[in-house]
C-alpha positions in Angstrom: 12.3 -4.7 -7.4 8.4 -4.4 -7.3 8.5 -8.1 -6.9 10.3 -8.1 -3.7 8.5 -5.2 -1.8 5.1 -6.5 -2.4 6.8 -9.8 -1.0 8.2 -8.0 1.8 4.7 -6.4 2.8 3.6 -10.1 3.3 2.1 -10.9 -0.4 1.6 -14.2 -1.8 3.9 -15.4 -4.4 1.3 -15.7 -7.3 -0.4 -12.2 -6.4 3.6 -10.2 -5.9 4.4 -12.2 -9.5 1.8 -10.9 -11.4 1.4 -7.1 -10.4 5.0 -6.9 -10.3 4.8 -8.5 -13.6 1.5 -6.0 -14.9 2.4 -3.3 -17.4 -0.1 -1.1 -15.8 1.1 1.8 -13.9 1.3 2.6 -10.4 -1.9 5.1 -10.1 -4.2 2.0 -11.9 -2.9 -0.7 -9.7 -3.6 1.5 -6.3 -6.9 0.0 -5.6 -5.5 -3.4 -5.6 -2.5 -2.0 -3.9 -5.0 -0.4 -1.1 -5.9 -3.9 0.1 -2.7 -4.5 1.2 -1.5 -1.3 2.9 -2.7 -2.0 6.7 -3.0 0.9 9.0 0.0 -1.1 10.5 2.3 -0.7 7.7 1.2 2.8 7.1 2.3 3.8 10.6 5.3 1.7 10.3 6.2 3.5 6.9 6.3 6.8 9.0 2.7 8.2 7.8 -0.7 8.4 9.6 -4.2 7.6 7.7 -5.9 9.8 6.0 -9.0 9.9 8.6 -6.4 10.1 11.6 -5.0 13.5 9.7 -8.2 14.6 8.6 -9.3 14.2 12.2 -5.9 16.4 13.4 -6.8 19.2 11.0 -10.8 19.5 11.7 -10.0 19.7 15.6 -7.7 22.4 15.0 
């Protein structure tokens, strides 16, 4: 299941095998996993960035 979302998100094959693959759990693979989230996909997931929010609350 891990395999195919990280190909859906436009992944290579060798780089969606082995973190699918890693034993390592979801909060130490988030760096590596930050380089592939996009602003693009973020919005398209329904969420905003973190600066775009931050930017919403400090004008308010």
């Amino acid at each position: 299941m891990k395999y195919r979302m990280l190909k859906a998100l436009g992944m290579e094959h060798w780089k969606a095998k082995e973190l699918a693959c890693s034993r390592k759990g979801y909060w130490r693979m988030a760096k590596v996993l930050n380089q592939i989230f996009s602003k693009k996909i973020i919005a398209k997931l329904g969420y905003i960035s973190m600066l775009d929010y931050y930017l919403v609350v400090c004008e308010n």
